[in-house]
C-alpha positions as CSV (number, residue, x, y, z in Angstrom):
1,X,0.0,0.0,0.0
2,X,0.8,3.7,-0.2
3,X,2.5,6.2,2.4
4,X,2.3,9.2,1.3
5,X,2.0,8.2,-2.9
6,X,5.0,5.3,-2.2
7,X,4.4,1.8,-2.1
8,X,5.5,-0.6,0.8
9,X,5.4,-3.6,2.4
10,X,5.5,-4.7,6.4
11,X,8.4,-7.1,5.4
12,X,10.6,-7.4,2.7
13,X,14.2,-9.1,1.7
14,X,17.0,-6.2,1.8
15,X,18.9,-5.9,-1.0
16,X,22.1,-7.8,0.1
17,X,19.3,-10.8,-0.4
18,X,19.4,-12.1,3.1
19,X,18.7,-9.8,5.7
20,X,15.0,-8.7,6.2
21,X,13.9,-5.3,6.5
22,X,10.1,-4.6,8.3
23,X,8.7,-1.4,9.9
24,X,9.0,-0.9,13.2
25,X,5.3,-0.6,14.3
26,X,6.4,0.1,17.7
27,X,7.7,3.3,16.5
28,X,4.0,4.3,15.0
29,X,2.6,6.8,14.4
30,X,5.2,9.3,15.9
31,X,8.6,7.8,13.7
32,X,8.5,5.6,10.6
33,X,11.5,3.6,11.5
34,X,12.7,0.2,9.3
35,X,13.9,-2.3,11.4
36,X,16.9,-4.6,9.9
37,X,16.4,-8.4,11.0
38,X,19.9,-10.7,10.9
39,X,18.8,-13.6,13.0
40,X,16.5,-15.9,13.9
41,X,16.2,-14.8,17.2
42,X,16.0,-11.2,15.7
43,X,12.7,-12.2,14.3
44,X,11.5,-13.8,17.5
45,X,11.8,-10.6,19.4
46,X,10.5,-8.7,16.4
47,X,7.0,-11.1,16.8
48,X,7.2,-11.2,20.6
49,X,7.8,-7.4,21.5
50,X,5.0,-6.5,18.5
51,X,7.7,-4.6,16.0
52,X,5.3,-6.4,13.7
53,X,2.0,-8.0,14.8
54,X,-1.0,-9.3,13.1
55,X,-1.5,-12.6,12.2
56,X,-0.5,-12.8,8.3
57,X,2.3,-11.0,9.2
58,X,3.6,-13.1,12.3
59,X,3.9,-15.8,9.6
60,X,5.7,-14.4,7.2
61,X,8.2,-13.0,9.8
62,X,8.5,-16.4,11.3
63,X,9.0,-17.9,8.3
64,X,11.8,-15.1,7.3
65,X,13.4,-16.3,10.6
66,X,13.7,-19.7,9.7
67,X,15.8,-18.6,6.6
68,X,17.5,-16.5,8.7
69,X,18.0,-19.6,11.0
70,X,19.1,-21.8,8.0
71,X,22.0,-19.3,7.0
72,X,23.6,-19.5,10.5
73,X,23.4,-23.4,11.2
74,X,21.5,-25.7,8.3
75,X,21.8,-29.0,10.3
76,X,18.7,-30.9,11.7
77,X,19.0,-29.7,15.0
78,X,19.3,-26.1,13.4
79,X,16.1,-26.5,11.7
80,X,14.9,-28.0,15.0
81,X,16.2,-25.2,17.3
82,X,14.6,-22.5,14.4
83,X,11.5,-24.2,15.1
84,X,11.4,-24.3,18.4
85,X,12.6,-20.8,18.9
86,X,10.0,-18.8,17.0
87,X,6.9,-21.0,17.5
88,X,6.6,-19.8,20.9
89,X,7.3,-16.1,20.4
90,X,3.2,-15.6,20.5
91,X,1.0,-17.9,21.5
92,X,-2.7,-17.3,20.0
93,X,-2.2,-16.4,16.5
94,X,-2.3,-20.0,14.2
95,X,-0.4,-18.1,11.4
96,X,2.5,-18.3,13.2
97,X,2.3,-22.2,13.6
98,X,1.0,-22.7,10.1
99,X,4.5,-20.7,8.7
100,X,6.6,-22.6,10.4
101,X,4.9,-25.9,9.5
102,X,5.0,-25.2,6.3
103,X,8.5,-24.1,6.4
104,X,9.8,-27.6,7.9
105,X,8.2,-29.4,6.1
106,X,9.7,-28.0,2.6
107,X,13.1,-28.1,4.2
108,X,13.5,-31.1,6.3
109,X,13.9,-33.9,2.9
110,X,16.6,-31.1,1.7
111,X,20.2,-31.2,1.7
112,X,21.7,-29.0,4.7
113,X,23.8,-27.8,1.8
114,X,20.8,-26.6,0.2
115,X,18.7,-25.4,2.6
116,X,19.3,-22.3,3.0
117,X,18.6,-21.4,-0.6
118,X,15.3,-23.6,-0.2
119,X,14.3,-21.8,3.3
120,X,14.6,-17.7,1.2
121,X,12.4,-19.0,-1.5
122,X,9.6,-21.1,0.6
123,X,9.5,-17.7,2.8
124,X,9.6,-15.6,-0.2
125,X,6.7,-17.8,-1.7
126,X,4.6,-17.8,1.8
127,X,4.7,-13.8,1.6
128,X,3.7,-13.6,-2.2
129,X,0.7,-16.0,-1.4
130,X,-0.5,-13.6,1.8
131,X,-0.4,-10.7,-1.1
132,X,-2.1,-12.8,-3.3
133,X,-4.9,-13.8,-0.6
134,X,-5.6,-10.5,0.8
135,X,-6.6,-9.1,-3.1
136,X,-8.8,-12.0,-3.2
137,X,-10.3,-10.6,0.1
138,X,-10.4,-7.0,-1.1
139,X,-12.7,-8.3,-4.0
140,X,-14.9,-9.7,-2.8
141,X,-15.2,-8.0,0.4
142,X,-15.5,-5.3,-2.2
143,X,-19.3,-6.3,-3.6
144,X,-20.4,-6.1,0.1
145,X,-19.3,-2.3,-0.1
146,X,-20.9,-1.4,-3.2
147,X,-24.3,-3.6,-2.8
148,X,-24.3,-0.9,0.2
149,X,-23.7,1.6,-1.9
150,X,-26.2,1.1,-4.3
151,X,-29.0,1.2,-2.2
152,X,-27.8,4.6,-0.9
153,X,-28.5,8.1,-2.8
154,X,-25.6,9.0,-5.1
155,X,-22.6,10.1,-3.4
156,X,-24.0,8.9,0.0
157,X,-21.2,7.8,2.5
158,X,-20.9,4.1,3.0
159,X,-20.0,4.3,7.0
160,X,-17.6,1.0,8.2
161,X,-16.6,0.3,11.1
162,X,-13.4,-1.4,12.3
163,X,-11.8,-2.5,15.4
164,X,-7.7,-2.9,15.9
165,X,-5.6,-3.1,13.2
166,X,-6.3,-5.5,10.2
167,X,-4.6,-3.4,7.5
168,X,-1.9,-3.7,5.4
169,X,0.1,-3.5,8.6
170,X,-1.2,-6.8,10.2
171,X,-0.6,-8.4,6.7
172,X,2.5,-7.9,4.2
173,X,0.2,-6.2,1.9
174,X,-3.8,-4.6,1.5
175,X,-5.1,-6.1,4.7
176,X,-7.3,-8.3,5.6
177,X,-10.1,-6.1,7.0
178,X,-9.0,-2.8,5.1
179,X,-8.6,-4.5,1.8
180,X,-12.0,-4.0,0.8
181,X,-11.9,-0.6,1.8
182,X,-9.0,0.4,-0.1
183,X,-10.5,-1.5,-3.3
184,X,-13.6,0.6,-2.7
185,X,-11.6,3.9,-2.1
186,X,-10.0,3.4,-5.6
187,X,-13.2,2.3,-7.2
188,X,-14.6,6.1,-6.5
189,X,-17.0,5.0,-3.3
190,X,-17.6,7.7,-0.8
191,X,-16.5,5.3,1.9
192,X,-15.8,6.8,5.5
193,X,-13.8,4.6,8.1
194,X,-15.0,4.7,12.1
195,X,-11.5,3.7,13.4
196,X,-11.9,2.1,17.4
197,X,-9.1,3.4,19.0
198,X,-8.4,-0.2,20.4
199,X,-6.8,0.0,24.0
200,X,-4.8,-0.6,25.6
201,X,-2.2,-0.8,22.7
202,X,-3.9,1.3,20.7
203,X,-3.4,0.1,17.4
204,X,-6.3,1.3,15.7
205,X,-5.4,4.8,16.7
206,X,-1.9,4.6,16.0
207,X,-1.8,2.0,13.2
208,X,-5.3,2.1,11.6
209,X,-5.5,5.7,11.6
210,X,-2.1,6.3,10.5
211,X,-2.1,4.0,7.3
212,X,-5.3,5.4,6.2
213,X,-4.6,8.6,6.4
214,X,-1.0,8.2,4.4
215,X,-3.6,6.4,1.6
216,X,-6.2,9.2,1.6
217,X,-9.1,7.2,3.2
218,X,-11.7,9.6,5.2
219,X,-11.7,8.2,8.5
220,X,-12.9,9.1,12.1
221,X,-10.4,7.4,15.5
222,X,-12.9,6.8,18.3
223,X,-12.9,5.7,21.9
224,X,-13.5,2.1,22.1
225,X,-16.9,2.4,23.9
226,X,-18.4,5.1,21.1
227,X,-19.4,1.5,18.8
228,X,-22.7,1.5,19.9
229,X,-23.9,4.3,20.2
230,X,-23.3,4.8,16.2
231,X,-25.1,1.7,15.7
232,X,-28.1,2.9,17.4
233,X,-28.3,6.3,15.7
234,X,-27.7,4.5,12.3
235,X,-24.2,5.4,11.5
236,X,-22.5,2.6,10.8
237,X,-23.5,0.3,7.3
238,X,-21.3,-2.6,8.3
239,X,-18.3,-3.3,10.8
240,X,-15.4,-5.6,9.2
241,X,-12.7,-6.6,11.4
242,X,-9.8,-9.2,11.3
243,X,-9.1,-12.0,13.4
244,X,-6.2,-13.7,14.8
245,X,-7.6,-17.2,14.7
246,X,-11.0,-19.0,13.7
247,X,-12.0,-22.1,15.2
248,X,-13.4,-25.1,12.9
249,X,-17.2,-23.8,14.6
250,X,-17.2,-20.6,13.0
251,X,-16.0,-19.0,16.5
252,X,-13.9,-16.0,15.9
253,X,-10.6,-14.8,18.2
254,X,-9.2,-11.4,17.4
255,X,-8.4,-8.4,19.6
256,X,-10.4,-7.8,23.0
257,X,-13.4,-5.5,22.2
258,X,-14.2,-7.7,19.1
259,X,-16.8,-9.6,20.9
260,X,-18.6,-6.5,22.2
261,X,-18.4,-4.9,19.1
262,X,-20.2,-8.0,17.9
263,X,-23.0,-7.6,20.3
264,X,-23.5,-4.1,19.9
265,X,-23.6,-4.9,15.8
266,X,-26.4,-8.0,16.5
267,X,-28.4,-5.8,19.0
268,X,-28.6,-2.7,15.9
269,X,-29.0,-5.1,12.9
270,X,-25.5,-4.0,11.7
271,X,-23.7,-6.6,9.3
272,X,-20.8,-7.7,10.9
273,X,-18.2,-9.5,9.2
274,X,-14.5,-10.8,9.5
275,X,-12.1,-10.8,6.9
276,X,-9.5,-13.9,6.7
277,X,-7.3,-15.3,4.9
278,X,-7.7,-19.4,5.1
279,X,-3.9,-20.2,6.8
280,X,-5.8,-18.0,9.8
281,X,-8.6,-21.1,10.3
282,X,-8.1,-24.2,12.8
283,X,-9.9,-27.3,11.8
284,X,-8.3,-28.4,14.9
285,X,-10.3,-26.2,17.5
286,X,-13.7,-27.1,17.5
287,X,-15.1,-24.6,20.0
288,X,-13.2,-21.1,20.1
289,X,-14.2,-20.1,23.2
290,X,-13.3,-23.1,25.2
291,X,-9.9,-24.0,23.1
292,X,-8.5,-21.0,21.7
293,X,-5.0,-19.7,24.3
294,X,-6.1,-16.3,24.9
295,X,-2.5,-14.8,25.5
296,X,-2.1,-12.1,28.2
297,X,0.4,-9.8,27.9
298,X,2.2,-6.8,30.9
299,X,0.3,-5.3,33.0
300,X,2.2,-1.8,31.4
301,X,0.4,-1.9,28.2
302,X,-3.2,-0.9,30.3
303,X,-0.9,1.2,33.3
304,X,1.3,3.8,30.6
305,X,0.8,5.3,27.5
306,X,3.1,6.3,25.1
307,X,2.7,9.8,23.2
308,X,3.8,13.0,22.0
309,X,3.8,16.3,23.9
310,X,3.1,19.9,22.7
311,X,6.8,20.4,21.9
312,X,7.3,17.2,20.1
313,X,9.2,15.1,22.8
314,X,7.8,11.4,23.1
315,X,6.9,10.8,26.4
316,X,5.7,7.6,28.3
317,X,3.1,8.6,31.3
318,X,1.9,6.4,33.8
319,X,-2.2,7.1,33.8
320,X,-3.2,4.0,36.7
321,X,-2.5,4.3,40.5
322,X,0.8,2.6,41.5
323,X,0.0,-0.7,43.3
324,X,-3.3,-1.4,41.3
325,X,-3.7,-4.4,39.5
326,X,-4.1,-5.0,36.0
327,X,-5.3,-7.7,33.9
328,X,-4.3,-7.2,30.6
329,X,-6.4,-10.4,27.9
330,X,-5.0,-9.4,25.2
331,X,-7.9,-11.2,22.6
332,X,-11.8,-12.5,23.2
333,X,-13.6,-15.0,21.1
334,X,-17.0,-14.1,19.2
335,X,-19.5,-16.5,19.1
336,X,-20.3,-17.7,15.5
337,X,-23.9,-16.6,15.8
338,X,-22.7,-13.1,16.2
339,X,-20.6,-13.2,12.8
340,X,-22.9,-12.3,9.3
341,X,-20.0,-13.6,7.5
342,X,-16.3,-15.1,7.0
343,X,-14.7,-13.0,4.2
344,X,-12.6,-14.9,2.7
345,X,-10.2,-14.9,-0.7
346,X,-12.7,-18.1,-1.7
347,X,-15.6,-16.2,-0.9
348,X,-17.9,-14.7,1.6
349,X,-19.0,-17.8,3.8
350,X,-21.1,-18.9,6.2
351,X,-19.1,-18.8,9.8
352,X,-20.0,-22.8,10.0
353,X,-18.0,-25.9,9.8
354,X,-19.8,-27.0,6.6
355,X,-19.0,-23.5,5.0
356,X,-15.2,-23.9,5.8
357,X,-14.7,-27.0,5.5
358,X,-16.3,-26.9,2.0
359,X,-14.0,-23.9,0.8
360,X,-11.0,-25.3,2.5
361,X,-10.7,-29.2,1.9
362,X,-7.3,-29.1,2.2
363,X,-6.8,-27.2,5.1
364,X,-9.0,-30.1,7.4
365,X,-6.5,-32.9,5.5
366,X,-3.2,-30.5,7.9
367,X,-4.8,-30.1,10.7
């Protein structure tokens, strides 16, 4: 996608063809700073201190680390350590898993010689297919949007509303949740983003926000709690959001405030849907809200907040008591019967078993 008229990626090979480059979303929306990744342990601190984050994008960083991995020690127990290393660096996101699956697999019958050159272009062809998936999300997310628009007045705003960051960012290109809104925005739709400012990280407001406004897509950042209340005055069309993880059921995992989001959508008669792309569903989890790891992550994400002042400096302030406790869940599962539909690059499905496993055969036969 576009910052300011010039394409990029998250995540991309440098051009000495084995280091990785990938921005720095900790750095957001104050600095645009490219991190440079050397090591496999490089990229499992990149995915476990959120320099990138988002499920799409977890993989392809994980599987960039296992390259990584491969150049410094190509043996069997390198590719074994490699493995190990990264696939506990987050523990809800499945795209994580699913890259570094696919990654051993494609490397362990090679040569040690050769696996190196093997590891670059499995991870190279990993982040090609995420591109590839997300446009097939965009379009057909895309006749959503306009069947919206058509029933509106000429020039009326189609309002959507979205929750953390599914965008371009979360992905290694277009987005899952924002791809049909940028598809729309270059179509000529008068399309209008409500952006939930998604505590406590704040990604929405720092991420969402920031990408749309460096692609020239009209948007509004709002508190978390505001949802509703645009429901029930008939300002939101339809919500689309992203999810970190969806259960063989239909259930949906993805940030915390999804769920309520989901409620307030059902309660209003708003569509609600949730873009994904198909390495993101696990035919292995039956029921999302008993079986899906909800990760929870420090307490200082919820007690400071990072920002800048009047004069420019960056400051961190602590805005909770000292000694309080926090709890910081850092996802929530919504039910299937919440979701209108899965929006996927095969389709817009039903959020049931049948619907998935029909459109995805082949992901049942790895689970």
């Amino acid at each position: 996608m576009k910052v300011d008229g010039k394409h990029y990626r998250s995540i991309w090979r440098e051009r000495d063809g084995w280091s990785v480059g990938a921005i720095d979303q900790r750095r957001l929306p104050h600095e645009f700073v490219v991190a440079k990744l050397t090591s496999c342990e490089d990229a499992a601190v990149a995915i476990r201190d959120m320099l990138v984050r988002g499920a799409p994008l977890i993989g392809a960083t994980a599987a960039y680390g296992m390259a990584l991995a491969m150049r410094e020690d190509s043996s069997d127990a390198g590719l074994k350590r490699a493995y190990d290393t990264l696939v506990v660096a987050r523990p809800t996101a499945i795209n994580l898993k699913w890259a570094l699956d696919e990654m051993r697999e494609a490397l362990a019958p090679v040569d040690p010689v050769e696996r190196a050159e093997a590891a670059y272009a499995r991870a190279d062809e990993i982040v090609e297919q995420d591109v590839e998936i997300n446009r097939g999300i965009a379009g057909n997310g895309l006749a959503l949007i306009e069947a919206i628009a058509a029933r509106k007045k000429p020039g009326e705003t189609v309002n959507v509303l979205t929750h953390c960051n599914a965008g371009w960012l979360a992905t290694v290109d277009w987005g899952t949740a924002t791809a049909p809104i940028y598809l729309a925005h270059e179509r000529g739709i008068n399309i209008h983003v409500w952006v939930d400012e998604t505590r406590p990280r704040n990604q929405g407001a720092s991420l969402t926000a920031w990408e749309l406004g460096h692609h020239g897509v009209p948007h509004t950042v709002i508190p978390d709690n505001t949802g509703g209340h645009l429901m029930q005055h008939g300002m939101v069309d339809l919500a689309i959001v992203g999810t970190d993880r969806v259960a063989a059921n239909g259930d949906v995992c993805n940030k915390i405030g999804t769920y309520l989001k989901a409620l307030a959508a059902h309660d209003n008669n708003v569509p609600f849907y949730v873009a994904l792309p198909s390495p993101t569903i696990d035919f292995a989890v039956n029921d999302g809200i008993k079986d899906i790891p909800i990760e929870q992550r420090s307490g200082t994400e919820v007690t400071d907040m990072t920002g800048r002042t009047a004069d420019g400096r960056l400051e961190t302030v602590r805005i909770v008591p000292e000694g309080s406790p926090v709890a910081n869940y850092a996802f929530d599962v919504t039910p299937a019967r919440l979701v209108t539909g899965l929006i996927t690059e095969r389709g817009v499905l039903k959020p049931d078993r049948a619907s998935l496993a029909a459109a995805f055969p082949e992901r049942i036969a790895r689970s």
